[in-house]
C-alpha positions in Angstrom: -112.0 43.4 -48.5 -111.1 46.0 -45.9 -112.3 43.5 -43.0 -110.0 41.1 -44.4 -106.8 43.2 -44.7 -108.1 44.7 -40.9 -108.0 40.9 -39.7 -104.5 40.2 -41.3 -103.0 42.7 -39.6 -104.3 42.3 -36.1 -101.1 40.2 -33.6 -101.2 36.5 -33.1 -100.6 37.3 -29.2 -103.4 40.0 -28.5 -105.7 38.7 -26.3 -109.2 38.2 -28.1 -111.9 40.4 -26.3 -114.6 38.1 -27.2 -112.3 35.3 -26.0 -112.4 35.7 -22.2 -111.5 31.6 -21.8 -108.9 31.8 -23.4 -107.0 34.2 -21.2 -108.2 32.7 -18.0 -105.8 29.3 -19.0 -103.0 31.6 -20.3 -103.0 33.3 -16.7 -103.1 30.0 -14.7 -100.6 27.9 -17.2 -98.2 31.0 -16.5 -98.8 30.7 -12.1 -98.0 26.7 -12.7 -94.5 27.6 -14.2 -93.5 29.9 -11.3 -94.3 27.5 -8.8 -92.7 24.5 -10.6 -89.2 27.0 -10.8 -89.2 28.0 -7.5 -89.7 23.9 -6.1 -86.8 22.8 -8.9 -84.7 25.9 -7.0 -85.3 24.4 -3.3 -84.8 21.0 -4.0 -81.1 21.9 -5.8 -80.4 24.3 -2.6 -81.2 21.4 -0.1 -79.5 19.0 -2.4 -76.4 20.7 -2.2 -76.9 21.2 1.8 -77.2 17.3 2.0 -74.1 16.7 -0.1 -71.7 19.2 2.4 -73.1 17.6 5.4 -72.7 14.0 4.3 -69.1 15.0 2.7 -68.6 16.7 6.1 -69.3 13.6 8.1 -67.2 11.2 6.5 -64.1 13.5 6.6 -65.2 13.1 10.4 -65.0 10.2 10.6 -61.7 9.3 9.6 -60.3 11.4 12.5 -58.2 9.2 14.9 -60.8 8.7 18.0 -58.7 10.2 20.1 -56.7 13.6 19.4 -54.3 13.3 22.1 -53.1 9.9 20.3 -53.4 11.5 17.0 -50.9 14.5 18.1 -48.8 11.9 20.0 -48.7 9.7 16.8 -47.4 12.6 14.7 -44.9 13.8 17.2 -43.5 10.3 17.9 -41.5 9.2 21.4 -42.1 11.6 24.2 -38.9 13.5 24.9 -38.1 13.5 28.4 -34.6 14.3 30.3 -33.7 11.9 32.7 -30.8 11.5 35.3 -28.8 8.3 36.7 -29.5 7.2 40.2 -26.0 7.9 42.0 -24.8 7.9 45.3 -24.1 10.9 47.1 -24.3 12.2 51.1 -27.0 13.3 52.2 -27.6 15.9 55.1 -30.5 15.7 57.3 -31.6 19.2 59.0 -33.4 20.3 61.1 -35.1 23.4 60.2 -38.1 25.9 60.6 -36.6 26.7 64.2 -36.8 30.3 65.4 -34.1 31.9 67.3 -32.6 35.4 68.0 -29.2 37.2 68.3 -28.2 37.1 71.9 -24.8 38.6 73.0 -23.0 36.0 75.0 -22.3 38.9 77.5 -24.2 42.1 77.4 -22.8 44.1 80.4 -24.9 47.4 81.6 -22.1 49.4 83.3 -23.5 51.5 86.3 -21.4 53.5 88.8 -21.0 52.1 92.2 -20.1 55.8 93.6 -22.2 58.8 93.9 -20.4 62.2 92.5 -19.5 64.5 89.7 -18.7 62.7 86.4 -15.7 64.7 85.1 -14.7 62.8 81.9 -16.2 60.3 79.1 -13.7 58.0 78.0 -15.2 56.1 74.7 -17.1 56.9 71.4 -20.1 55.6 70.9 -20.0 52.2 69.3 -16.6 52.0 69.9 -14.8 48.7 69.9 -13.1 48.2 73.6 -10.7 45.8 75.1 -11.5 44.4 79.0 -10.1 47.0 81.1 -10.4 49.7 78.8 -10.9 53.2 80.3 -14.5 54.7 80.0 -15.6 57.2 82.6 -14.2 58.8 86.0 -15.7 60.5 88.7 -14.2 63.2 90.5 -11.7 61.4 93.3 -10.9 64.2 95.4 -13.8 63.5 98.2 -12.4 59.3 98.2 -9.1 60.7 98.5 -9.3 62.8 101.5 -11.2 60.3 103.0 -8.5 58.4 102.4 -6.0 60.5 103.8 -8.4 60.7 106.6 -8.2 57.2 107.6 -5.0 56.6 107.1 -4.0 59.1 109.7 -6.8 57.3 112.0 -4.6 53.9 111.0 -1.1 55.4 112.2 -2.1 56.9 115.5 -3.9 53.8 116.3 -0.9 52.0 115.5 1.1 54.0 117.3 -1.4 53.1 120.3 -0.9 49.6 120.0 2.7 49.3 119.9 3.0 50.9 123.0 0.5 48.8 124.5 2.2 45.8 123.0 5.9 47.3 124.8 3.9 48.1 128.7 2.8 44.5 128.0 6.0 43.2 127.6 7.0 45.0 130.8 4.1 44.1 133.0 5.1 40.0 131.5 8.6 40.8 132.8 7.6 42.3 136.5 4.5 39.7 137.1 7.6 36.6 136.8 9.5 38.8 139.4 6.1 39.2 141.2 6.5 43.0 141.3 3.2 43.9 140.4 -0.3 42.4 140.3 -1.5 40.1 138.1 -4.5 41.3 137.8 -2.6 44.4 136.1 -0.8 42.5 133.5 -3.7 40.5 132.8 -5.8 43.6 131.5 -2.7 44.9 129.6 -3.3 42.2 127.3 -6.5 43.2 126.8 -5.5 46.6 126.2 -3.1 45.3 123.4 -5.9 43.2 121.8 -8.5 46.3 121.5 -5.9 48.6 119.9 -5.2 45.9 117.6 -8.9 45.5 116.5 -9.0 49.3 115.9 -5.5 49.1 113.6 -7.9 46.3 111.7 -10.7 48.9 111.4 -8.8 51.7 110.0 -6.9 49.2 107.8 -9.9 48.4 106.7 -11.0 52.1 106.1 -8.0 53.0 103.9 -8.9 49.9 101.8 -12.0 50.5 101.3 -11.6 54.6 100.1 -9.1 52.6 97.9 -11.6 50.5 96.2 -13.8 53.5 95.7 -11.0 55.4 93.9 -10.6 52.5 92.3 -14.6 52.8 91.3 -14.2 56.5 90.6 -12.4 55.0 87.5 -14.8 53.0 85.6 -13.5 51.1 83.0 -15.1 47.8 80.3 -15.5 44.5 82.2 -15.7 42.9 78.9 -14.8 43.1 75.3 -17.3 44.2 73.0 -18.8 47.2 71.8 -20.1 49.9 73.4 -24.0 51.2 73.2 -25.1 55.2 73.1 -23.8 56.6 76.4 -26.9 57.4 79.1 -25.2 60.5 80.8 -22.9 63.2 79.9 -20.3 64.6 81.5 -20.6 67.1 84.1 -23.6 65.5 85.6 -23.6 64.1 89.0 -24.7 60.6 89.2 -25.7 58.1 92.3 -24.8 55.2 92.9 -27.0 52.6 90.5 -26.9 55.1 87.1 -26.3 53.6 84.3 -22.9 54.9 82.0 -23.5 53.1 78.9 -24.1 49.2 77.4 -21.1 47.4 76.4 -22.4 43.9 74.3 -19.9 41.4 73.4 -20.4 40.5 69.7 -17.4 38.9 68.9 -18.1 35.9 69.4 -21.9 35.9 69.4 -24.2 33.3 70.0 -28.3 33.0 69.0 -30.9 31.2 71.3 -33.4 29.5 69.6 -36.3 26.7 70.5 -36.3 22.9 69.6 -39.2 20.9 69.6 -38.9 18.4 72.5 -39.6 15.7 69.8 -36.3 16.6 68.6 -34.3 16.1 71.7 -33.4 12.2 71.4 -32.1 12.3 68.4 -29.8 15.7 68.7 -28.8 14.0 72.2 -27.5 11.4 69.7 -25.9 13.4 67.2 -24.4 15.4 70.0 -22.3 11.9 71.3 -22.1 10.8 67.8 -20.4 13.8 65.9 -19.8 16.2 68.9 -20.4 20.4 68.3 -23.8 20.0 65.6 -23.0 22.6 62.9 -25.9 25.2 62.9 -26.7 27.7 59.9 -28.7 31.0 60.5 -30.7 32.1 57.5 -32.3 36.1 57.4 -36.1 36.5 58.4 -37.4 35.3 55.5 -35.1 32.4 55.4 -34.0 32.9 52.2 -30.2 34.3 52.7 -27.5 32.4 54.3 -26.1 34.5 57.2 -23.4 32.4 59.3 -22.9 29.3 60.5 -21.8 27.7 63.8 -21.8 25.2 65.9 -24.5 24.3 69.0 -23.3 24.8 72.2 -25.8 23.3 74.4 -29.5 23.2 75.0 -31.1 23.7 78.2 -31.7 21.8 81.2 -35.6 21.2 80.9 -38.3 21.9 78.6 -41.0 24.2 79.2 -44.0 22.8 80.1 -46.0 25.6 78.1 -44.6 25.5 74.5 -43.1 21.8 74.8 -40.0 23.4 73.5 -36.7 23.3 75.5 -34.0 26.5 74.2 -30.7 26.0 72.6 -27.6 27.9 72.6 -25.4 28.0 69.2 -22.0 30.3 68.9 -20.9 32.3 66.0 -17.8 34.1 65.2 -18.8 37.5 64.2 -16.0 39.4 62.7 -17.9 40.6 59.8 -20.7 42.1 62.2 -23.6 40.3 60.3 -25.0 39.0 63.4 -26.9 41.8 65.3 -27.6 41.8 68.9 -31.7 40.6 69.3 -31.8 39.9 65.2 -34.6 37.6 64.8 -33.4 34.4 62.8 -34.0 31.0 61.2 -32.4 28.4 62.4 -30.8 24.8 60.1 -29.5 22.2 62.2 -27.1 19.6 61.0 -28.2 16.2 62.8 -26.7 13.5 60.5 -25.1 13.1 57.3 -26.4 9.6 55.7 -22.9 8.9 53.8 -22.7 7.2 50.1 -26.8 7.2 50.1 -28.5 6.3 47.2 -30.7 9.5 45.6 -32.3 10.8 42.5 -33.2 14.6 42.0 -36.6 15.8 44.0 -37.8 16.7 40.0 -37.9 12.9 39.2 -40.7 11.8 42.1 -44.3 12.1 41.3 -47.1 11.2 43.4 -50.0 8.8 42.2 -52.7 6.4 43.8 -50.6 3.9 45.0 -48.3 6.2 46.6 -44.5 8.2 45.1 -43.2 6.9 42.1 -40.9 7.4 39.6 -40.5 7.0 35.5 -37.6 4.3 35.0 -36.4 4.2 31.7 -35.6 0.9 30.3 -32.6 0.1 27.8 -35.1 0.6 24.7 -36.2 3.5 25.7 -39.3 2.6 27.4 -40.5 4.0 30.7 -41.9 2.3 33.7 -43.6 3.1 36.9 -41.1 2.2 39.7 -42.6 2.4 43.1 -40.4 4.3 45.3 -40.2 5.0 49.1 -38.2 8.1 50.4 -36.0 7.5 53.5 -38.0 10.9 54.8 -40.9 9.0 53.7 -43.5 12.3 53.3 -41.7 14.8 54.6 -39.2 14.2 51.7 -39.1 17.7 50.4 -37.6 19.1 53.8 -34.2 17.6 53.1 -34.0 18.3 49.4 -33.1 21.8 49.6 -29.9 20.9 51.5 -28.6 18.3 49.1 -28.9 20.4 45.5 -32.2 18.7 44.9 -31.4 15.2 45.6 -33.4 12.9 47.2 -32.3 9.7 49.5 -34.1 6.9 48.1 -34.3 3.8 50.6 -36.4 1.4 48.8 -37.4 0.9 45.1 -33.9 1.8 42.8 -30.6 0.5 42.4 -27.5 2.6 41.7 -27.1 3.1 37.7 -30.5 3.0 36.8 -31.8 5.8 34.7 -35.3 7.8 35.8 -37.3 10.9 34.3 -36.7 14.2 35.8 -38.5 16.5 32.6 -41.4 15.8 30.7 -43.5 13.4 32.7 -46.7 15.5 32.4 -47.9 12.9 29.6 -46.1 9.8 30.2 -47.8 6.0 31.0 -46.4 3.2 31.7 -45.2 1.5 28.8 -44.5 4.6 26.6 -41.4 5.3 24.1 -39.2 8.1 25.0 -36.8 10.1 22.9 -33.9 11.5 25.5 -33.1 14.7 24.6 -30.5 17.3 26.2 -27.7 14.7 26.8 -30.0 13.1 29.1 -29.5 15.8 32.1 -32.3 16.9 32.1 -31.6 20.7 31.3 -34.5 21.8 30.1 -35.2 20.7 26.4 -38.4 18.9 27.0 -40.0 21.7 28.7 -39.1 23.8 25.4 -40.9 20.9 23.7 -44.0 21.1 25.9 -44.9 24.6 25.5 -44.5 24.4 21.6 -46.6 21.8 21.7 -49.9 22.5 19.9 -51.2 23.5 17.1 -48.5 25.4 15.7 -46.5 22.5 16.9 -48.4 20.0 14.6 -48.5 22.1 11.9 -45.0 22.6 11.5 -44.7 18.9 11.5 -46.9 18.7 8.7 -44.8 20.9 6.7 -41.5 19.2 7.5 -43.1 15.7 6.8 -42.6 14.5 2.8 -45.0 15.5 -0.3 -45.7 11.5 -0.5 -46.4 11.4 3.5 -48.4 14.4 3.5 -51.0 12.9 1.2 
């Protein structure tokens, strides 16, 4: 009885010591269960991998093929400004020419007299007339030489007048035969010797004259006056320099031209007369003057294969500066009523320039152009606010690009923008361009459109 009620209350799930079996099949059905979870786990995990990548892949593919299409499909017609082709003149110049500031006199004034400077007549950088005083030297040593010679003048004179009366005499007597002739002969020749020494002392006096003159030194030119080289009170020789009077008003500048250049300015020069030249500052940026070629020189030098020119300026304002280094424009031609279109429009390609024409539905097309400047179009657009002379290629009236070519092709719609004078807008447009620029599209486009 007590092994039964010992037996009844023993648990189902204790493992039965004299059972050994038994627990071996409990312990591998349990390891079979794990295994079988953790292979259902892996399979959902790469399940779920599998369905991302495929989902991933067909989203992909429904991409337009190409994004640049895709962003140009949502942004619609290109907007471009664009100009008309027009008439206009055109100036052709000549520039990159180097010239400097040359005074068209530039007078050192010296002293032609040795002695005592006693007085300094001008300022330094004064403005003189011609004739204007400037320095003296002490006159009294001229002047008594003076004196001296002039006394030497009248007794000489005095000398010859009586000769001239004893030869009148001796004339008189040798008709009468009264004296020799031999006698009145050489009382002729006494009258022509004092008359050569009157000449000598005449020319004495004159020439202690001039030197007083000299003592007074005075500006052979208008202009303006340099720093002064000696002070007064110092004795100076003959040769020493007073000061370094430069005539600036009017001034002219010397500058080289290419011997290439010298037909067609030859030309001009027949054609239009006085060329109209322009002087720019050193780093040819700034407009300084402008004037007109004078001439250019006789030959060319055989070194540089350049031959020197010679423009004048007026100079009142004093912004030309003696020996101011320069750039020099020269005005050859003017091509009147050419046709052109702004420098912005041209673009260069394969085939050569070209230009976007834009066609009465707003299409653009690649015109084939050819500059009258052919290349060296560029030089000329800076004197004609941009423009271009066009010599083959457009006809007046037509309409071109000018902004926002970057991504045009032949064939493409364009949306003109910015009244079509090509101000700016589509540049705007350009740089917003993007993904912000796309995005904001999608928000403005409609709930129905969107999806």
């Amino acid at each position: 009885m007590n092994e039964l009620k010992m037996h009844e209350n023993a648990s189902p799930l204790e493992p039965d010591a004299a059972s050994p079996g038994r627990r071996k099949t409990a312990i591998l059905a349990g390891l079979a269960a794990f295994r079988r979870s953790r292979i259902f786990y892996g399979a959902a995990a790469l399940l779920v991998v599998g369905a991302c990548y495929a989902t991933y892949r067909v989203i992909g593919t429904k991409e337009p093929a190409s994004p640049r299409a895709a962003r140009r499909a949502l942004a619609g017609p290109q907007p471009v400004a664009v100009a008309d082709v027009a008439r206009l003149d055109v100036k052709i110049v000549r520039h990159g020419l180097l010239g400097t500031v040359t005074p068209i006199a530039n007078v050192s004034v010296k002293t032609q007299l040795s002695g005592y400077l006693v007085d300094i007549g001008f300022k330094e950088g004064q403005l003189v007339e011609k004739g204007d005083f400037l320095a003296q030297i002490d006159p009294r040593p001229y002047e008594a030489s003076k004196a001296q010679y002039e006394g030497q003048l009248l007794r000489d004179q005095g000398l010859l007048d009586q000769a001239r009366d004893d030869l009148r005499r001796y004339q008189s007597l040798k008709k009468l035969d009264s004296i020799a002739r031999q006698q009145a002969d050489n009382q002729n020749w006494v009258v022509k010797q004092y008359e050569g020494a009157v000449k000598a002392d005449q020319a004495l006096v004159d020439n202690q004259s001039l030197n007083l003159t000299y003592a007074r030194i005075v500006s052979p030119i208008r202009g303006r006056v340099g720093l002064r080289k000696i002070d007064a009170g110092s004795y100076v020789s003959t040769g020493d320099a007073i000061a370094l009077v430069a005539q600036i008003d009017p001034i002219s500048v010397i500058f080289g031209v290419p011997e290439d250049y010298i037909p067609e300015i030859a030309s001009a020069q027949k054609k239009r007369g006085a060329l109209e030249v322009t002087v720019f500052d050193r780093s040819d940026t700034r407009q300084i003057a402008v004037g007109r070629l004078q001439t250019l020189d006789n030959s060319i030098d055989p070194t540089t294969g350049m031959v020197s020119g010679r423009a004048e300026f007026a100079n009142a304002d004093d912004k030309l500066y003696p020996n101011q280094f320069v750039n020099v424009h020269l005005l050859v031609d003017i091509h009147e009523k050419a046709l052109v279109v702004p420098k912005t429009a041209i673009r260069s390609g394969a085939s050569g320039l070209f230009v976007y024409k834009v066609t009465d539905q707003n299409r653009v097309v690649m015109q084939q152009i050819t500059p009258s400047a052919g290349e060296h179009y560029d030089d000329f657009a800076g004197y004609n606010s941009g423009m271009v002379e066009i010599a083959r290629g457009l006809t007046e009236g037509e309409r071109v690009v000018t902004d926002g070519a970057d991504r045009l092709r032949d064939g493409a719609d364009v949306r003109i923008v910015a009244g079509g004078d090509g101000a700016g807008a589509p540049s705007q447009e350009k740089r917003r361009d993007g993904p912000e620029r796309a995005r904001e599209r999608r928000q403005q486009r409609p709930p129905s459109e969107a999806q």
